[in-house]
N, C-alpha and C positions, 0 to 999 in steps of 0.2 A: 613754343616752349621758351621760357625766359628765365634764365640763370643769374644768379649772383652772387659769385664767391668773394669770400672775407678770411683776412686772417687776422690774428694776434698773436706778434713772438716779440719778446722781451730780452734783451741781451744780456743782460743780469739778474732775470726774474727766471718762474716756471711755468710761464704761458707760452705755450708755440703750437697753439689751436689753428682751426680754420673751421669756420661754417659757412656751409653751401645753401642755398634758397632757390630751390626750383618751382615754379607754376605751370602746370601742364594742365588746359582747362580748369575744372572744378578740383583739382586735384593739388595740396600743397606737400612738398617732397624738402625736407630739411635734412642732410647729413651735417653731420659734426664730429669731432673728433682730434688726434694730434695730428699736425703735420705730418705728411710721411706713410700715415696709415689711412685703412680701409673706412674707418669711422664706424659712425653707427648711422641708423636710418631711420628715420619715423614719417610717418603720409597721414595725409588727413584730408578728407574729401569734404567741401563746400556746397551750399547749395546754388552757388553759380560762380563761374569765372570771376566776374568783378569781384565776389566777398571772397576766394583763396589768393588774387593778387593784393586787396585791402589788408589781407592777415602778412603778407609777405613783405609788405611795407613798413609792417610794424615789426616784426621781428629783427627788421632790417635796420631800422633806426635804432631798435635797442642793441642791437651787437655793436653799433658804430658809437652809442652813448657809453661805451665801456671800453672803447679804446682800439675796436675792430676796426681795420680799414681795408677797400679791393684792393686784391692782387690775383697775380698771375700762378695757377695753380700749375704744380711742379717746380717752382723756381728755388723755393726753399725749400733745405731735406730734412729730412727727420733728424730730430734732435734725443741722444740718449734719453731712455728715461732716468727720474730721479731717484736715487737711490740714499740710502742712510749714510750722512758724510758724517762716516765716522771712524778713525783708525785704530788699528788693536797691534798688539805688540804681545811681546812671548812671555811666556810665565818663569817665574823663577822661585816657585812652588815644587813642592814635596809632588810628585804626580797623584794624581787621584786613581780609585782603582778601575779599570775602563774595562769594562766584561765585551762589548764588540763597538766597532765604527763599520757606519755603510757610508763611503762617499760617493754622495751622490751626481757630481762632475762640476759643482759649479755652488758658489758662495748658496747659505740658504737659509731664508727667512722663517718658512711654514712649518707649522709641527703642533702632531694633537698625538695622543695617546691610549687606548682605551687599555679594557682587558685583555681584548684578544689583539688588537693591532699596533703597529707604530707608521706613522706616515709623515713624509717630508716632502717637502714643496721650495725645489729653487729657482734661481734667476735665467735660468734657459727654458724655466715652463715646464720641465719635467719633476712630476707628482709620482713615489713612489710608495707603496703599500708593505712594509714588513709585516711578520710575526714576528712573536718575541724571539726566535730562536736567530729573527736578523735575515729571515730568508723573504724575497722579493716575492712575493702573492698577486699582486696586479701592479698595473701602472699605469698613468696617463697621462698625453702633452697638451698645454695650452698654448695659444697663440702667441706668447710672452712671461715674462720673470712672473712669478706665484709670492707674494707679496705676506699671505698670511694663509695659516687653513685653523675654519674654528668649526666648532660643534652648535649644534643648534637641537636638541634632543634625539631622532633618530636620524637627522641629516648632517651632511658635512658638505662646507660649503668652502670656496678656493677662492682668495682676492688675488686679481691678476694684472697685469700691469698696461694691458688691453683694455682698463675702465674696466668691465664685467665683473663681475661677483658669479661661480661655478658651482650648481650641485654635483656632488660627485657621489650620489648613492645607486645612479644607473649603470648600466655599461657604458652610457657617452653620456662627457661631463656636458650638464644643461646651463643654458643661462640662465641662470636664476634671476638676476639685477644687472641691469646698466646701469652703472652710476653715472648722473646727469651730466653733462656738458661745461667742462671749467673745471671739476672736480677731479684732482690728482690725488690718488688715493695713497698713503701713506700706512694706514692699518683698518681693521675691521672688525667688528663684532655682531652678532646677531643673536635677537634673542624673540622664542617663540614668533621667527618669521620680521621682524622688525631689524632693519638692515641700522646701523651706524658708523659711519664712516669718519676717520681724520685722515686731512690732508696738508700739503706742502705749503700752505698757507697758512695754518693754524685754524683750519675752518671745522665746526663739526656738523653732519649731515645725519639726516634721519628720514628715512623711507618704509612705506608700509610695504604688505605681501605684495600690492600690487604694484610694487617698484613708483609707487608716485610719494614725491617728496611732500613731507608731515611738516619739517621745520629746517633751516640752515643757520647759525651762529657763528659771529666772529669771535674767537680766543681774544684774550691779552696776551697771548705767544704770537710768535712767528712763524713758529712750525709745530708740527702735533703728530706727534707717534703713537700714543695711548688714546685707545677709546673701549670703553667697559658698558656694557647693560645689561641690564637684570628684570626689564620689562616696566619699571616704572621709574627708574632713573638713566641716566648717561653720566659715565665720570672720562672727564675728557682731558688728557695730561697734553702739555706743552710747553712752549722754551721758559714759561713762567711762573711755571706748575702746578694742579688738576685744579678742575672746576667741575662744579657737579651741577646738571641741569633735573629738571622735575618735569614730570606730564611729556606725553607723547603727541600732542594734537599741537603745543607751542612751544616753544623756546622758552622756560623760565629759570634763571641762577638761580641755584638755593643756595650756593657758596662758593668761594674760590681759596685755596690754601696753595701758598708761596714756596716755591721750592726752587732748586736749579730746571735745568732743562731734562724734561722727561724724556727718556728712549722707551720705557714700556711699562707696563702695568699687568697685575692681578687682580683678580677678584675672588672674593670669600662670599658666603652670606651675609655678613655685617660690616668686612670690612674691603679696601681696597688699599694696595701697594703698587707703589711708583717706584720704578728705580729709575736715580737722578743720576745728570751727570758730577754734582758737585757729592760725591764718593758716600752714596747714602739709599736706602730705602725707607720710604717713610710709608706708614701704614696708617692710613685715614679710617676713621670710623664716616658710615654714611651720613652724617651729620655731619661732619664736616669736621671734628676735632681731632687731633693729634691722639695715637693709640699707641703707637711705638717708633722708633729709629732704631735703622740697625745700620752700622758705620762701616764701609771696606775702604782700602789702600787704596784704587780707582776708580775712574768711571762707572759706574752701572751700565749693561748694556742692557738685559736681562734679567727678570726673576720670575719667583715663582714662589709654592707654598705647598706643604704639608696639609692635608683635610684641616679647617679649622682654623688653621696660621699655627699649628704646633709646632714649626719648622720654619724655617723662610731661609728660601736659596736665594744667590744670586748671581751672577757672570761678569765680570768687570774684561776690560780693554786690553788686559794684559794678561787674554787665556788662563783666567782663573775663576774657579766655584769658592761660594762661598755657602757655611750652614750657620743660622744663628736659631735658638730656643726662642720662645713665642716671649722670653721678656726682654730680647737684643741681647743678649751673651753673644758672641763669636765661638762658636763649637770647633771650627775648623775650615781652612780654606787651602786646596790640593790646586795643580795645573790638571786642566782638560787632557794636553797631551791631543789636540787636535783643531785649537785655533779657540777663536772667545766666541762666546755663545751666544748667538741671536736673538735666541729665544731657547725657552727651556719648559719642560714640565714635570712636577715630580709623580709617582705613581706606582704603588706598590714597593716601598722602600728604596726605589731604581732613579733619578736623576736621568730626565732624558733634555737632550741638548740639538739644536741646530746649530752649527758654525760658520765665520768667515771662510772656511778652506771648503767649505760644500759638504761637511760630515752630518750624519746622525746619527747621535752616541749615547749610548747605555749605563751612564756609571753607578754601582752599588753604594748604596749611600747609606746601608747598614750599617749601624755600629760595632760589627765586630768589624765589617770589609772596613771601613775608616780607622779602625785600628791597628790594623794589619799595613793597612799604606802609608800611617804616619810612621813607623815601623820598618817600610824600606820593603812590604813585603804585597808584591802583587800580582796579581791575577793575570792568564797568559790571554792577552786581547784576540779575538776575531774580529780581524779585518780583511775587511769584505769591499769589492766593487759592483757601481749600479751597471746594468745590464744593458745593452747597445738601447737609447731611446728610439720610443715609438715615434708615428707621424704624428702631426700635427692632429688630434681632435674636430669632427666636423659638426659642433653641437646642434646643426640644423639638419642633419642627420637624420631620417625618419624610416622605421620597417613598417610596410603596409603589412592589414592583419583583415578578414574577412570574416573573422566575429569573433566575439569577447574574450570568450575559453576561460570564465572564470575572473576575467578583470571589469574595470568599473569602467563604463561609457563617458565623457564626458562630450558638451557642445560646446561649440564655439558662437556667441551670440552678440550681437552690438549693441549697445544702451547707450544712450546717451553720448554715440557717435566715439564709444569706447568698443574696445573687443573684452570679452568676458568671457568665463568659462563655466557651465553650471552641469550638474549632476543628472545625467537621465538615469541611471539605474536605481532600481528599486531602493530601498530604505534610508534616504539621506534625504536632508532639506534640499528639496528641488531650486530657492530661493537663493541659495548660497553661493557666492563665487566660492571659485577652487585659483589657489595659487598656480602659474603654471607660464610656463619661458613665454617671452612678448614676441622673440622671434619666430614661433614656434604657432604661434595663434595665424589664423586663417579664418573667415566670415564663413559661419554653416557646417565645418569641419565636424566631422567627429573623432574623440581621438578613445584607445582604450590603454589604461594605466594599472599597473598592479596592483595599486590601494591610494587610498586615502584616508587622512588621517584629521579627526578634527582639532583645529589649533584651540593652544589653551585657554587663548582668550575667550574661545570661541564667536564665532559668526563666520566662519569663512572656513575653509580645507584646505589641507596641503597634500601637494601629489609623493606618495613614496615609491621608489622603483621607476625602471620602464616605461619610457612612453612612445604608444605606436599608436597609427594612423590607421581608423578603421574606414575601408570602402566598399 
């Protein structure tokens, strides 16, 4: 067996990787990952020794053509990850009216909303579930800080600071995606199963179901927070603000529109909003032209929108919301009353908020509750603490099951020296892959899953619920 570890760390960059190259006869073993950490693993068998050492060669010259070089593994330690360098400060706002806070223990990025839930996602990797009434319903830990959580129709998926991308619609969160190697993920979006990623380089990334990269683009930023899709575009915000890419299969600009440095974005059906840090929301039509600005006293950390853009909130740096009308009027801007917003979403006339102090907050953002707090007069908050966290999540995790009971079979099958998953049960294209974790695949396997769901694009499935291991 023949090893050759490599690293790359930068003392004033965000590189502090290492890749390993093992040849074990026919067999090529590649880990990669950050310094410090477990990495990830990928193997791939040759049809003789000499052609997995020939491959090993070459992976080997191209890490060293990018600035790899050997070292001695363990000698350098893991380096914090990267986080949003950006400071907030206290509001000196009227307070807004806060119906509950859950702090969750620790600064937090993630936050999705539906009817029936609220969920947050911080930097110690704990992911927690409310109802509206603010009470904890489930919870789960990832191996590291939880970076974003977005929707993807009936899944919800967790960017984590461990490289992975997390379904979180089973009892144990799955790995849905590894994002590749070099790629420090910074934010996320998915749409019907198509992964988008920006990272700390200003890079944006794009990979299909089957976690294999489609396209990669360098920004004219430097760094890149916003990434948006909608299944046939990408709008990608960065230090020099959005650019909007076309087609999934290539890389092509359809335009780029100049602003300050982007910390986040929304999306509409027709349009998208950036909030900048030069004290502004700007809202692009997908075409690329200017739609609206709406102007605050600070930074933008955060926004968000009313169904439509009837509304457009936003979070500036100095723990405060803002509301403006869909043609920039300033309606009103209150303090949080629980640190500046990460991220936010609006939803059923309520302002929900993630913050720097680790909260997730509920504020009323009805027009009579907004007129009652510019008024002096508000509402008695529930505040609430998150619940001793759980262990660490084992996504490799599998219940053995000795027949179906009602679920869908799938195999596990090789093509083209790939693993694939296809459908043996009754009524579904037998032809079709099925989405479904890489770490979790196994040559000949059968696995039985709750359901499956055909994606919108269609040609392919995605697994929803449960997945166990039939023997």
């Amino acid at each position: 067996m023949k090893t050759t570890y490599l690293e790359l760390s930068e003392d004033n960059g965000a590189a502090h990787k290492f890749y390993e190259v093992c040849v074990e006869a026919m067999n090529l073993i590649i880990k990669y990952g950050r310094i410090g950490t477990n990495g990830t693993v990928s193997q791939k068998t040759f049809a003789t020794p000499a052609a997995a050492q020939k491959e090993a060669e070459k992976k080997i010259r191209q890490k060293k053509s990018k600035g790899y070089a050997p070292a001695k593994k363990g000698v350098r330690k893991k380096r914090p990850i990267t986080r949003r360098h950006i400071e907030s400060y206290a509001s000196t706002s009227k307070k807004s009216p806060l119906l509950w806070k859950f702090d969750s223990g620790a600064a937090a990025f993630g936050i999705f909303v539906d009817d029936n839930h609220c969920w947050v996602g911080n930097q110690r990797g704990s992911i927690y579930c409310l109802n509206h009434d603010a009470e904890v319903v489930n919870q789960y830990r990832l191996p590291n800080g939880v970076k974003s959580l977005v929707s993807d129709g009936l899944w919800l998926y967790a960017g984590c600071d461990d490289g992975n991308v997390y379904d979180l619609t089973g009892k144990i969160p799955r790995q849905a995606y590894e994002v590749q190697e070099g790629v420090d993920i910074f934010w996320m979006d998915i749409s019907d199963a198509t992964l988008g990623v920006s990272d700390a380089n200003g890079t944006v990334f794009l990979a299909d179901h089957e976690n294999e990269e489609l396209w990669r683009n360098q920004s004219a930023g430097s760094q890149a927070w916003m990434v948006r899709c909608d299944g046939n575009n990408v709008f990608h915000g960065h230090t020099n603000g959005v650019t909007a890419y076309s087609g999934l299969k290539k890389a092509k600009i359809k335009w780029t529109y100049r602003t300050g440095s982007v910390l986040f974005g929304w999306q509409e059906e027709h349009a998208v909003y950036a909030g900048c840090a030069d004290n502004r929301i700007v809202a692009l039509k997908k075409s690329g032209e200017l739609l609206q600005e709406y102007k605050t006293d600070r930074s933008v950390f955060s926004c968000a929108t009313a169904p439509g853009g009837e509304y457009v909130f936003a979070g500036d740096n100095a723990s405060s919301i803002y509301c403006f009308n869909k043609e920039g009027k300033r309606l009103w801007k209150l303090a949080t009353g629980c640190g500046s917003a990460y991220s936010m979403q609006y939803h059923n006339e309520k302002v929900y908020i993630v913050t720097t102090s680790g909260h997730l907050a509920c504020i009323d953002a009805s027009e009579e509750a907004i007129k009652q707090a510019e008024a002096g007069n508000l509402p008695q908050t529930k505040d609430l603490k998150a619940p001793k966290p759980v262990d660490v999540a084992d996504s490799a995790a599998l219940e053995s099951v000795r027949a179906a009971n009602g679920g869908v079979v799938l195999h596990c099958v090789k093509q083209a020296g790939k693993l694939r998953l296809k459908v043996v049960s009754d009524g579904y294209h037998k032809n079709w892959n099925v989405q479904f974790p890489k770490n979790l695949r196994e040559a000949g396997a059968r696995y039985v899953v709750d359901s499956i769901k055909e994606a919108a694009q269609g040609g392919f499935y995605r697994v929803a619920g449960d997945i166990r291991k039939l023997v």
